[in-house]
C-alpha positions as CSV (number, residue, x, y, z in Angstrom):
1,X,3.8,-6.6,-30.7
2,X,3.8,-8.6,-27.5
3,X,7.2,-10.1,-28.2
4,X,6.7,-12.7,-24.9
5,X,3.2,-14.0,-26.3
6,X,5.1,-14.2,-29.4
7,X,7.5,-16.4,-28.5
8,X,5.4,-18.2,-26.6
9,X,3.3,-18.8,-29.2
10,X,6.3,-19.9,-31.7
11,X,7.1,-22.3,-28.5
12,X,4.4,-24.5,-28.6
13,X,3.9,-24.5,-32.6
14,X,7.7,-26.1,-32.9
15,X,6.7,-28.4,-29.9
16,X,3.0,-29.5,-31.5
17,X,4.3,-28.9,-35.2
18,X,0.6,-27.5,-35.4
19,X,-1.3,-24.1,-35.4
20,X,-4.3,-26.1,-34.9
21,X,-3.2,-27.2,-31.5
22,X,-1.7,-24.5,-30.6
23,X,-4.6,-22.5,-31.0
24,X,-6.6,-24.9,-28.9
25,X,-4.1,-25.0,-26.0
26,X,-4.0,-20.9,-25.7
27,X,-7.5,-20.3,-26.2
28,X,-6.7,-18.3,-29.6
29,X,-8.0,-18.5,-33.1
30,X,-5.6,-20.2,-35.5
31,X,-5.3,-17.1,-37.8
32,X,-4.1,-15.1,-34.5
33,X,-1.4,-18.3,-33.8
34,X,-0.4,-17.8,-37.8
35,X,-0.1,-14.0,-36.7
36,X,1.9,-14.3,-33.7
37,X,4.8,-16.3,-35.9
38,X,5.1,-13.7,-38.8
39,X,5.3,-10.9,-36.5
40,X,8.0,-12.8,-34.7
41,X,9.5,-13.3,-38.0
42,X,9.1,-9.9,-39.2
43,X,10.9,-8.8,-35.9
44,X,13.5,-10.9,-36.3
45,X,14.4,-10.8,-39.9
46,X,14.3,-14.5,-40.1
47,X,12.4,-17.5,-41.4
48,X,11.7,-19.7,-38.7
49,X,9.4,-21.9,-40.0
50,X,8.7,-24.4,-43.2
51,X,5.5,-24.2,-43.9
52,X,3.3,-26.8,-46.4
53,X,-0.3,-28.0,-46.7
54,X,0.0,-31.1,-44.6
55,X,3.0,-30.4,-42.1
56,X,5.3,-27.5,-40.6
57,X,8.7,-27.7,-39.2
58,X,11.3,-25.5,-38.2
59,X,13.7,-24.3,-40.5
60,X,17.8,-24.4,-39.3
61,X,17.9,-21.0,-37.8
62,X,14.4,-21.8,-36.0
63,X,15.9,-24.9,-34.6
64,X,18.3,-22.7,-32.8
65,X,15.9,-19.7,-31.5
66,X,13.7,-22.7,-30.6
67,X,16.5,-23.4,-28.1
68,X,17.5,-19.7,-27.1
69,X,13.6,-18.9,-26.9
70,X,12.6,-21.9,-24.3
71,X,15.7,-21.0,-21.8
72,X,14.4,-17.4,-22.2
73,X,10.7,-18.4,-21.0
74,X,12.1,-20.5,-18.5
75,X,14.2,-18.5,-17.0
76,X,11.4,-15.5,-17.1
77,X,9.1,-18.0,-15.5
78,X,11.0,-19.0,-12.8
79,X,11.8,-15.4,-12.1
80,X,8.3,-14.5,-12.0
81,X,7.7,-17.4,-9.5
82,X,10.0,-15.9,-7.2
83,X,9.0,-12.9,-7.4
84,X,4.9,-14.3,-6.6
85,X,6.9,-16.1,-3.3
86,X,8.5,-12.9,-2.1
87,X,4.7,-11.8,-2.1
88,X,3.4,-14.6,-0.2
89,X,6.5,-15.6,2.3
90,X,8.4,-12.6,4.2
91,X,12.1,-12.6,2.6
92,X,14.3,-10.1,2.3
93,X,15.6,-7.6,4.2
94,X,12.5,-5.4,6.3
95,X,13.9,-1.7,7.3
96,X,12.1,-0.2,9.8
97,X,12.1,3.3,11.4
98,X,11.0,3.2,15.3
99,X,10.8,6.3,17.7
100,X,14.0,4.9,20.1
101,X,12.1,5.1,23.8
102,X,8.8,3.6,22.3
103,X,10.9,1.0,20.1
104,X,13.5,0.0,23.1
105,X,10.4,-0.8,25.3
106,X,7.1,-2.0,23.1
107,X,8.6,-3.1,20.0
108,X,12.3,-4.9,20.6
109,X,11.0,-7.5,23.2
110,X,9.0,-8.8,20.5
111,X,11.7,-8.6,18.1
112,X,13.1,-12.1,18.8
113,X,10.1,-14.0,18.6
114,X,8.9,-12.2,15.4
115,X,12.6,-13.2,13.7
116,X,11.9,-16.9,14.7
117,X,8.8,-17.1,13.5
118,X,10.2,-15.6,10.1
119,X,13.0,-17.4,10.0
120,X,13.8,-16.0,6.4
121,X,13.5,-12.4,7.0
122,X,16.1,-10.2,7.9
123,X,15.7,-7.1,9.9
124,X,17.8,-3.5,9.9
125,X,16.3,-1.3,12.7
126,X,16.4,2.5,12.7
127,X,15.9,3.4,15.8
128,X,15.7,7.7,16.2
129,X,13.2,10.2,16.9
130,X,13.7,12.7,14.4
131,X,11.5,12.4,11.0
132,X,13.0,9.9,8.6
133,X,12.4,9.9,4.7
134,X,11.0,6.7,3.9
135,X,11.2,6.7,-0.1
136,X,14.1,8.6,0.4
137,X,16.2,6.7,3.1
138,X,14.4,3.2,1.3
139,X,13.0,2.3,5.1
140,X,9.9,0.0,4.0
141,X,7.8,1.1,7.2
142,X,8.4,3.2,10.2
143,X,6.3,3.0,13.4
144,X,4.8,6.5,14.4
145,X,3.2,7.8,17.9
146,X,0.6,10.5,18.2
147,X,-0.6,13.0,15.7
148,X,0.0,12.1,11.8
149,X,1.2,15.2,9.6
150,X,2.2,13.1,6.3
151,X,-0.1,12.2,4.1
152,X,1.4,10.9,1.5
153,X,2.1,8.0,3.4
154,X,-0.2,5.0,4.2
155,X,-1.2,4.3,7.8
156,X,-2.6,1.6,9.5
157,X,-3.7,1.8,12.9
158,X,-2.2,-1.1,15.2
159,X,-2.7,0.3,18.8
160,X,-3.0,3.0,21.4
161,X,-1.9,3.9,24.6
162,X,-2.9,5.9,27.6
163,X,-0.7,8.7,29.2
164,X,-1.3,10.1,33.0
165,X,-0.2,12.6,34.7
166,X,2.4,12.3,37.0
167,X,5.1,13.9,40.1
168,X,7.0,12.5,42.6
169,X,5.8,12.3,46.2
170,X,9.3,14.6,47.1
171,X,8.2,16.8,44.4
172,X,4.5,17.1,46.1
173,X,5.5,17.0,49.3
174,X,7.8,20.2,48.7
175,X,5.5,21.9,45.8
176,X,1.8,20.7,46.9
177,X,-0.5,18.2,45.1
178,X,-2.4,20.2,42.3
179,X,-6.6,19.4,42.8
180,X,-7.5,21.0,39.2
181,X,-6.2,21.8,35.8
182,X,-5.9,25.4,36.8
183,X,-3.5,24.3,39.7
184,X,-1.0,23.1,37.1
185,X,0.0,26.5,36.4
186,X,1.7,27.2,39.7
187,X,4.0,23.8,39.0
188,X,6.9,23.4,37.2
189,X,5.6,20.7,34.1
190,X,8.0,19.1,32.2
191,X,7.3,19.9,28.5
192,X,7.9,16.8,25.8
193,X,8.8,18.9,22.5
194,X,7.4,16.0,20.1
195,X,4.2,16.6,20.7
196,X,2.5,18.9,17.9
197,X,0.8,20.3,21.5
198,X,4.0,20.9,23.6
199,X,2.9,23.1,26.2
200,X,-1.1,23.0,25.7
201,X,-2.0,19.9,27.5
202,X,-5.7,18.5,26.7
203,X,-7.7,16.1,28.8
204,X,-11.3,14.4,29.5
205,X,-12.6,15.6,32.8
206,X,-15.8,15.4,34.4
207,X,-17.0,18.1,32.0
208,X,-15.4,17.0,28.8
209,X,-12.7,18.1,27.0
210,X,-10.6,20.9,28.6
211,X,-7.1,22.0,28.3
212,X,-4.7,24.3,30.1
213,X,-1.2,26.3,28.8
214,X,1.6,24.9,31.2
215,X,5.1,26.2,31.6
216,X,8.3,24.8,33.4
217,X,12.2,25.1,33.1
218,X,12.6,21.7,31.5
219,X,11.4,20.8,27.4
220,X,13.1,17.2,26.2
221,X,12.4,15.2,23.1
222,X,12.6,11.7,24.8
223,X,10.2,10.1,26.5
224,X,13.1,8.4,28.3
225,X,14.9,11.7,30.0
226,X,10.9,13.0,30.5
227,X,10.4,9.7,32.8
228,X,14.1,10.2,34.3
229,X,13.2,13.9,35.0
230,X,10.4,12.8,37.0
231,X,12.6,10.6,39.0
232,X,15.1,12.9,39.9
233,X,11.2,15.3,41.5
234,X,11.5,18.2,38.4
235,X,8.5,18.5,38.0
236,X,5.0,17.1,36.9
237,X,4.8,15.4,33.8
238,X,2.0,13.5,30.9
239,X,3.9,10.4,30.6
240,X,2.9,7.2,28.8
241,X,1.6,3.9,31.0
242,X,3.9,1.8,29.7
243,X,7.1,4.1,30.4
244,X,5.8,4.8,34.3
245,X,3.9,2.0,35.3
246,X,6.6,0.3,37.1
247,X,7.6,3.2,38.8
248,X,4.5,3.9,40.3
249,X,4.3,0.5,41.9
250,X,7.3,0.7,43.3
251,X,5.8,3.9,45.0
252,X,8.4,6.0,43.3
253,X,6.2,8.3,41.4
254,X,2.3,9.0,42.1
255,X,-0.3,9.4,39.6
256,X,-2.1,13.2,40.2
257,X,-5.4,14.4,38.6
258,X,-6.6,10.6,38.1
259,X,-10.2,12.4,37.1
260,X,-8.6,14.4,34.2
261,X,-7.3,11.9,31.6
262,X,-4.4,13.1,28.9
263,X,-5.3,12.4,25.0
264,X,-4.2,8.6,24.6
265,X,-2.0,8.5,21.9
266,X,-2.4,5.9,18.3
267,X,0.1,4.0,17.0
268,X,0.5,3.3,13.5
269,X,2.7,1.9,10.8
270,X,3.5,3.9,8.0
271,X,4.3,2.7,4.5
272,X,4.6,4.1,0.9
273,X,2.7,2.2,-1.5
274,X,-1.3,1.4,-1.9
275,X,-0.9,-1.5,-3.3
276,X,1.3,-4.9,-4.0
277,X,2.8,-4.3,0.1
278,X,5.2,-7.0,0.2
279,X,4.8,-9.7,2.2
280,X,7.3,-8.6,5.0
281,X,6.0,-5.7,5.5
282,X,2.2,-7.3,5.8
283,X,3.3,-9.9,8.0
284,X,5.1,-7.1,10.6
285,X,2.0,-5.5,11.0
286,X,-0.1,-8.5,11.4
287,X,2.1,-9.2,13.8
288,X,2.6,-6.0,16.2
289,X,-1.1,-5.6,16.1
290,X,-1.5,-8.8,17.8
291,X,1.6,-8.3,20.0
292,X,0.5,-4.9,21.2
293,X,-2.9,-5.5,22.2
294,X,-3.0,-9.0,23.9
């Protein structure tokens, strides 16, 4: 028994005072209307309607279900409403998990703009590099750089970057500029631990792919202390554009081995379900995708 179509049903009979018309409104036979009210009867133990040849009407206890049964729609309804909204307008609280470098610098300057344009969205950032249970911490998305090892989340694609390779001009002028891959392994490199890679670095070069086993005193796990190593002429480092670019205008740091070009790195945003996303999380990464690739 589909105790909501049921009382649905009964609904519009006390409201008509006619199977006829009820059947017609529906789109059901009369016989399945007269059906729906005696298994509503049957559930409830109760008579709930008079019925003669030429009229029906509700009997005293029907009168009061009537009543109960109409708030009970209504109120279903209107829940069901929202719940269609929260679908179609971001609401709610949106918890996303960001690597912290990556999120400080590409993802929080647009943060402002995307909570004005959202104005009833509410956002809890988790900002940290290690891996973060999604179903288990209840984070809705998380923003990922680089290789992807779970599948059993969804990903969508919403940019990419490219990394270079990178030294001082102290650090060259006291260690020599390497010419070649093979050159690298007379230089201290700076290792970033994140990277499923580590210490084999892969590039394009003039004859495809190539890659060459590195070593050096220093390993990190943020890009930020990998950039602030550089600075301070530890070594050579892959580093992304966006955390060096600045620097290397500035003349701080020089880009080395131009014709050899690091594996650029994806970005996605990871979610758990297939299907019915909510509307917050479809709207964030409709948004980032624009806001990361202009």
């Amino acid at each position: 028994m589909n105790l909501f179509l049921s009382m649905s049903v009964f609904r519009r009979v006390a409201e008509t005072e006619s199977f006829s018309e009820t059947a017609r409104e529906l789109g059901l036979s009369q016989p399945t209307v007269s059906k729906h009210i005696s298994a509503l009867e049957d559930h409830l133990k109760v008579k709930l309607l008079n019925r003669s040849t030429r009229q029906l009407s509700l009997t005293e206890i029907g009168r009061q279900y009537y009543v109960q049964c109409t708030h009970i729609l209504d109120e279903l309804s209107a829940t069901q409403a929202t719940i269609r909204d929260h679908q179609l307008v971001p609401s709610g609280t949106l918890r996303i998990n960001l690597p912290v470098t990556f999120g400080e610098v590409e993802i929080v300057p647009h943060i402002w703009k995307f909570l004005s344009q959202y104005p009833e969205l509410n956002l809890d950032l988790i900002m940290v590099d290690h891996y973060v249970d999604l179903v288990k911490e209840g984070v809705d998305c998380a923003i990922r750089v680089g290789p992807l090892t779970d599948s059993s989340l969804i990903a969508r694609k919403i940019g990419s970057f490219q990394r270079i390779t990178v030294a001082t001009p102290e650090y060259l002028a006291k260690f020599g500029e390497p010419n070649n891959l093979s050159d690298l392994k007379d230089h201290d490199c700076i290792v970033f631990t994140l990277l499923t890679t580590r210490d084999d670095w892969q590039f394009t070069g003039p004859k495809g792919p190539e890659s060459i086993q590195v070593h050096g005193r220093l390993s990190v796990n943020n890009p930020r202390m990998m950039h602030d190593a550089v600075l301070e002429h530890v070594g050579i480092a892959v580093i992304p554009t966006w955390l060096i670019d600045d620097d290397i205008k500035k003349g701080n740091v020089k880009q080395i081995l131009s014709e050899y070009r690091p594996r650029s790195m994806d970005i996605h945003v990871l979610y758990p379900q297939r299907q019915f996303v909510p509307a917050k999380v479809r709207c964030f990464i409709d948004y980032f995708q624009q806001a990361l690739n202009p």
